[in-house]
Structure formats: structure tokens, C-alpha cells
N, C-alpha and C positions, 0 to 999 in steps of 0.2 A: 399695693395690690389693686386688680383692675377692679370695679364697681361689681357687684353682686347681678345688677340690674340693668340695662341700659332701655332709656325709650327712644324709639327710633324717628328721624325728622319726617315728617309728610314733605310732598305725597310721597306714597310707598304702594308700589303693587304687591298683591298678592302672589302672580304670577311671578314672579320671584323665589317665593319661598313652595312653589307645588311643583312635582316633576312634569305634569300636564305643562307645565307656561300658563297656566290661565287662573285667574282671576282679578277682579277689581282693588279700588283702593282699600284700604284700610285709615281706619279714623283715627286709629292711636294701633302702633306695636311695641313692648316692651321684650325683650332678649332677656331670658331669666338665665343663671348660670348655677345656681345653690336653690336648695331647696325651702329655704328660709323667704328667698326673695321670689319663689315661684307662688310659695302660700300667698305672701304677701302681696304680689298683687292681683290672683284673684281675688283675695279677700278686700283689696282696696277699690276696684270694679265691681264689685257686689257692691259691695256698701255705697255706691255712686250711684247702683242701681246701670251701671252699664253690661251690656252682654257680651261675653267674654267667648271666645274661641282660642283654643290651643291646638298649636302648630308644632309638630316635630318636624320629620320630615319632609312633609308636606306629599307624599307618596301613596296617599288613600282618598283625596280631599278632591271634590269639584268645585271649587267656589264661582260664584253667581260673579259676572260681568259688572253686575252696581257693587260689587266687594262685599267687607263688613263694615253693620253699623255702629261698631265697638270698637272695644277694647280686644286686639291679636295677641295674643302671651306666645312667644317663641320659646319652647322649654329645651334648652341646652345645660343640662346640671349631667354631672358627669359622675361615676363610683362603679365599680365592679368588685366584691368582697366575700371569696368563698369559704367556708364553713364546712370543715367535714361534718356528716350527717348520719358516719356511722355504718355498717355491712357495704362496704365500697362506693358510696355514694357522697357526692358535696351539694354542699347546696350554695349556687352563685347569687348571691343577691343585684340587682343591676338596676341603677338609676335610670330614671326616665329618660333622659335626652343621650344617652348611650345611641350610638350608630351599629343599629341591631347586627350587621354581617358582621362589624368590627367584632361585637361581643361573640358572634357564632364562630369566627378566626380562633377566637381564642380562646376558648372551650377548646376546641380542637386540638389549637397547639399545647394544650396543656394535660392533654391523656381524657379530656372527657365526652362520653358519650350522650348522646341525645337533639340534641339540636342541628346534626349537620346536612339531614335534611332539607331544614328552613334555610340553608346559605342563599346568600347571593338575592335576599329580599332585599327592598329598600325598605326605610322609614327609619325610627327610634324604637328602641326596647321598651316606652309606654306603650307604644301603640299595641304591642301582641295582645295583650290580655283582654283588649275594648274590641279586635275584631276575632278573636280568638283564630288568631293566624295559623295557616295552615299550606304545607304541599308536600307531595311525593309520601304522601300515606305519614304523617306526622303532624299534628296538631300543639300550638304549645299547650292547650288543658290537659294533655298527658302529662306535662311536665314540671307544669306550677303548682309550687307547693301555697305561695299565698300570695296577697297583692296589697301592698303599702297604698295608702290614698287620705288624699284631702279630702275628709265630705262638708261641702258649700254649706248643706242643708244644717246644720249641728256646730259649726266651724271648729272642728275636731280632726284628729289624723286619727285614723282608723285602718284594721288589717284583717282584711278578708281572705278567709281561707275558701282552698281550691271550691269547698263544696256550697261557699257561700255567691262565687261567683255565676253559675246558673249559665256556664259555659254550653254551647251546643254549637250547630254547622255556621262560623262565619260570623258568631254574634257571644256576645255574654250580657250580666245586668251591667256593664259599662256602655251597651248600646242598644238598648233594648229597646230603650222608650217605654217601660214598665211607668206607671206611677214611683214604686220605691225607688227606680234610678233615677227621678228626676227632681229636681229641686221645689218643694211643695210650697203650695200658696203660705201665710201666718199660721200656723199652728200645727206644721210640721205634720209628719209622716214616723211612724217606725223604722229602722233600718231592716232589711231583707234576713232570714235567717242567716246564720253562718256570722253576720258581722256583727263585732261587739263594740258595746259603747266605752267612752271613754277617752283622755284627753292624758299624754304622755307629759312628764313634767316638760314646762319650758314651754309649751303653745297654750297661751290663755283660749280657752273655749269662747270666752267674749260672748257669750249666748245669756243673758241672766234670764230667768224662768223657765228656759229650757226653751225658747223663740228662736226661730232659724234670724240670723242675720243676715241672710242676702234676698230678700222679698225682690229684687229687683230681675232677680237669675231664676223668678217663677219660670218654669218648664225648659228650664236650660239641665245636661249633663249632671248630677249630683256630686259625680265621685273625679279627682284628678289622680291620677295615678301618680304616686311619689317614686315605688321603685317595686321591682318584680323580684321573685325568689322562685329560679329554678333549682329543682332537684333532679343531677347526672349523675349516671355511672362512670367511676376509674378503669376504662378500661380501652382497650385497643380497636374493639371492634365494635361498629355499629348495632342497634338493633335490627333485628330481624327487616330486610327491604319487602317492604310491604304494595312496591306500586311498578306493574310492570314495565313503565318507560323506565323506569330509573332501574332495573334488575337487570334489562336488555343492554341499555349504558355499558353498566359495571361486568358482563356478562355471568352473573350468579342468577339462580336459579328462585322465582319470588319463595320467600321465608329463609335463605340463609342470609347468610353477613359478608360485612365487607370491612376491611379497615377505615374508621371516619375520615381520614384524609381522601381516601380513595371515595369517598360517599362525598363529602361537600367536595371534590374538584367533578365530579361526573355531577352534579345537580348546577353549576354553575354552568356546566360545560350545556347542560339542557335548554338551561337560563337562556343562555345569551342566543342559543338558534332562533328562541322563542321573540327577541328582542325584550328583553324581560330582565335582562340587566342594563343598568344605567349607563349608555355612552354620550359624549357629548353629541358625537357625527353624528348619531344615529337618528332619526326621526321617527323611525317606529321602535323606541324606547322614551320615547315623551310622549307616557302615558298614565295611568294609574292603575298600571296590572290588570288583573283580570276585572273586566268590566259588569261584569255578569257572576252573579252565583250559579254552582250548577243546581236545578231547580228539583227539587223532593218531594213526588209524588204517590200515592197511593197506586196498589197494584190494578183496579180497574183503569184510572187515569192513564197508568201506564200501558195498558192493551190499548185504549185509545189511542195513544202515541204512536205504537207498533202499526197500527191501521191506516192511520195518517199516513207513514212512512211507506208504505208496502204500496198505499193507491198512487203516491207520489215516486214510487221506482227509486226508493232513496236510502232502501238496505236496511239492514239487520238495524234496530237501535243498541247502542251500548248503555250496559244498568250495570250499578253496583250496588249491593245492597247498604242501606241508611238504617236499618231496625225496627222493629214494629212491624214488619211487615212493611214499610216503606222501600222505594226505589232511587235512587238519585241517576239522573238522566246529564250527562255533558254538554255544559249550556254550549260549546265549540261547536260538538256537534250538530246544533240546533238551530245554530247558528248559520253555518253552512251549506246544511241541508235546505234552511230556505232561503237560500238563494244570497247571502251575504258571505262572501268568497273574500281570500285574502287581498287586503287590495281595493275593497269597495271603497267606493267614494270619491276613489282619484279621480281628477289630480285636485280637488276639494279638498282645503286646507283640513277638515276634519274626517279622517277614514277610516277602514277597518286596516289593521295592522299588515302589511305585508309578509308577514313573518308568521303571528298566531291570531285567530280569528275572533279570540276574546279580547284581544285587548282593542280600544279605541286611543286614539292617537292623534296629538296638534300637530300637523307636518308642518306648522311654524308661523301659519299664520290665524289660525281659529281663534274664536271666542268659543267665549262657554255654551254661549244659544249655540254654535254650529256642531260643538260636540253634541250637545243634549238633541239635537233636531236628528241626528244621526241614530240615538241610542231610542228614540222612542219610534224612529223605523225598522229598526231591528226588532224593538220588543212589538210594535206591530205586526212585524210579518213574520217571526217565529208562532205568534198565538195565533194568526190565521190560517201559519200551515200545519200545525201543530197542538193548538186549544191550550197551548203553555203561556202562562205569562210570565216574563223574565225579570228578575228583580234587581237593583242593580248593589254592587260591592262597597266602591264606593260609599263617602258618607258625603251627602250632598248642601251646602251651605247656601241657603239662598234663593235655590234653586226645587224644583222638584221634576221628578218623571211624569 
């Protein structure tokens, strides 16, 4: 059998493993394939006291031009194992280094409803739960029942249900930067509601007196994700389309249905206009998706917006409601309107997409400074025409806005 583990030779770019092309070296990568060897070498990077970053598909990540100064865990562990759940519904459970479209294919192909919204993402199936993935009006915290994880802090395997995760727009407690999702200084932290303690037979806790063992991973991540547990319906037909481009697609009318086959090939089919599925030819698909969250304002802020726009001859604003009274505004839109059109940047090896206006894009030759010097013009001159500031998707290593 091949090795559980493999550590990969220096030097080694990052840009390698990010659909961006960019990032520096790395100091050590190790290729985990089981879950055993994934614990294990976090848990052997903690205890060295090295800082650890994990890699799936590398399809959310900007890393920093000097790399990492660590230890890179590349998580490729594989399992996909569904469980009827009972009133027509299964529950998939899916290991982390799953290739999340693969896992969305096949849901599909096998009569289950829920996820075929999300087709045609890049990354791994850990990644959904840390950015609470979402498009075309489907979110996965609609659809996670719980979330398998390593916590650093306790050196313990732990299972966080839906309501322990503290899911909202773009984010959960796997990326929150809370205190409790972070690896606390000697003498440890509580875990968050919702998660329970406790160490399954066969993983020694290695913690005695109840002392975090990875002192070294102060203010790194807490939780790795082991493997996710969606809960889908058996049935033929999508949920209710909830998001006009995709209703317009399929041509149904928004709140009826479509058959899920007919639902993930029209969202792939949105995909790829967008440059938004991965081609090799393509250069405005060497990106990391939507660069921008669309930004959640307060109903006066949002008059403001309106104002801005109306003195600028720049139309109606589009608002969807966020709850609360809140408004969510499209960062494209906002984009656009001030003055960053598809296209900016050419022929600058770092631009705005020629295709969709949120994503930023290496046309094959950028660094990461030329991407970032790019995105803090943008969030400049969207907040000058607009009094918005843009926050970006991405999770940035290295680097900051």
C-alpha cells in the first residue's frame, strides 16, 4: 500500500497547489491521504511548535509572495458514506479532501436533492463548512447536519452540530477569528456551545491535566475539519430556485422547481460565462472566485448608497434583503459602478476578469503584491464612490488588505 503520508522535496511553490498560480515557497508540505495521518501531522507541527496551514484545493487562498513559514498539510483523504435519515432524506457524510463538484456529481447522480446549486465550485468538501459556501440562493448551513473536526486546542476529535457551528454570510466559527476558534495561549479556552467534549476510542487525547498541547499553534485555526454530514432529499426535483439568474437559465418562474440534473448543468452552464469554472486555457478562470463579499448594510447606509449612485448617474442600486432589517448590496455591482469594468487592469498581468467583475485574476504572470495592489484599488475607489468598504472572500496568508 502507498504511504498514508508523504513529505514533499523543497523548494516547492505554493503556486502550485492555489488556482490563483501564486504563492511562495513553502518550508515543509506533507500530502495527507487518511485521516489518521492528517491528525497526525498536525499534531506533530504543533508539538514542534511549527505553524501549520492546510491546503485542499487551494481555490480560496492568497498566499503571500515570501510563502509559508511552516509546515503546508495538503489534505487529500477520501470517503463518501450515505445513511438513510429517515422521511426521505440521507445523510452523505464526505471526507475532507473530497473534490467537492465530484461529491455535488454524485448526489445528483444518485436521486439526491440539495446541493446542485453549489455545482461547478472548485476546492474540497472541508472547505464548505469554514467559508460557509454558498450561490444561486443555496448556502451549505441549510444543509449540514454536523461537522467532524480535529481540535488542536484539546487534541481531541470533536462533532459539531449545525447549530454549534455559528454559520452566517461567507463565514462560520471555522473562520471567524472568535477567541473560541482559535488555538488559546496554556490553559486553554472552553469549546463554543453546540460542541461536545470528548476523545472517541483509539485517539489518545495526549492532553494530561487537561493543557492544550500545541502552545506553539497560539492564534492559529482551532478546528480541522475531518469530514462533513450533509442531510438531502430522495427526490427528483430540486428545491424551490430561489435566485433569478439561475430561474431565467432553467426558464421556471423564481419558487418553482426543476429537475437537479437540469439545476447543476444550467448553474455550470452560468459558471463557465462567468469564467468561474476551472479551465486550463482560460486566464480569467485563474482566479479565486468571487473576490469580494457582497457587503451587508444597514437601511440608512443603504440610502446613502442610493444617493451616491443617483449623484453619480449610475441607476437604481440592486438590494436583497439580509434580515434584521439589513440590506445586502452586490459587491459586482459596486464594483463596476465605480469605475472597475471587466477588463480593468489589462494587459497588467493582474486584472479584473474579463468575463465577471468580481473575480481578480493572474493573466500568468502576477504576484501576489500585483494581485493585492489591484484589490486595495478597488476597495479604494468603491468606498470613495460609495462610503462602502469591500471586504475580501478569500482567506489571505501572509498577506493582508
Amino acid at each position: 500500500m502507498p504511504p498514508a503520508s508523504r513529505e514533499q522535496a523543497a523548494p516547492l511553490l505554493l503556486a502550485d497547489y492555489t488556482t490563483l498560480g501564486l504563492g511562495g515557497p513553502a518550508r515543509r508540505l506533507v500530502s495527507t491521504d487518511t485521516e489518521p495521518a492528517l491528525i497526525d501531522a498536525v499534531r506533530t507541527a504543533d508539538r514542534a511548535g511549527e505553524p501549520v496551514l492546510l491546503i485542499g484545493g487551494g481555490s480560496n487562498l492568497v498566499i503571500s509572495d515570501a510563502g509559508f513559514p511552516g509546515t503546508v498539510i495538503h489534505v487529500n483523504t477520501r470517503g463518501l458514506r450515505p445513511a438513510d435519515a429517515g422521511d426521505g432524506t440521507v445523510d452523505v457524510t464526505v471526507a475532507a479532501g473530497e473534490d467537492w463538484d465530484d461529491v455535488v456529481a454524485a448526489t445528483v447522480a444518485d436521486g439526491l436533492a440539495g446541493l446542485e446549486p453549489l455545482s461547478g465550485i472548485p476546492g474540497r468538501a472541508g472547505a464548505t463548512p469554514i467559508q460557509n459556501v454558498g450561490a444561486y440562493g443555496r448556502e451549505v448551513a441549510e444543509v449540514i447536519t454536523q461537522v467532524r473536526v480535529y481540535d488542536r486546542q484539546d487534541d481531541q476529535i470533536q462533532v459539531i452540530q449545525n447549530e454549534g457551528c455559528s454559520f452566517s454570510y461567507r463565514t462560520s466559527l471555522f473562520k471567524s477569528g472568535r477567541p473560541e476558534s482559535l488555538v488559546s495561549r496554556p490553559g486553554g479556552t472552553s469549546p463554543p456551545a453546540g460542541v461536545p467534549t470528548g476523545s472517541p476510542a483509539g485517539l489518545s487525547t495526549g492532553s494530561p491535566a487537561g493543557l492544550p498541547t500545541a502552545p506553539g499553534a497560539a492564534g492559529q485555526p482551532r478546528y480541522v475539519v475531518l469530514d462533513v454530514t450533509f442531510r438531502l432529499a430522495r427526490q427528483p426535483l430540486s428545491a424551490p430556485v430561489r435566485y433569478a439568474e439561475l430561474a431565467a437559465e432553467l426558464g421556471v418562474a423564481l419558487g418553482e422547481q426543476a429537475g437537479t440534473g437540469e439545476v447543476r448543468a444550467a448553474v455550470i452552464k452560468i459558471r463557465a460565462r462567468k469564467g468561474m469554472v476551472l479551465s486550463p486555457g482560460d486566464p480569467d478562470t485563474r482566479s479565486a472566485g468571487s473576490f469580494f463579499t457582497n457587503p451587508v448594510v444597514t437601511a440608512a447606509e443603504f440610502a446613502a448608497v442610493e444617493a451616491a449612485a443617483a449623484a453619480r448617474g449610475a441607476g437604481p442600486v440592486p438590494r436583497h434583503p439580509a434580515g434584521d432589517g439589513l440590506v445586502k448590496i452586490p459587491a459586482a455591482w459596486l464594483i463596476e459602478r465605480a469605475g472597475f469594468t471587466k477588463g480593468y487592469g489589462a494587459p497588467a498581468p493582474a486584472r479584473v476578469s474579463a468575463k465577471h467583475t468580481l473575480a481578480l485574476v493572474n493573466a500568468g504572470s502576477a504576484t501576489t503584491a500585483d494581485l493585492l495592489a489591484l484589490a486595495r484599488e478597488i476597495v479604494a475607489g468603491v468606498r470613495a464612490a460609495y462610503g462602502v468598504t469591500l471586504t475580501p472572500e478569500p482567506i489571505l496568508i501572509g498577506v493582508s488588505l
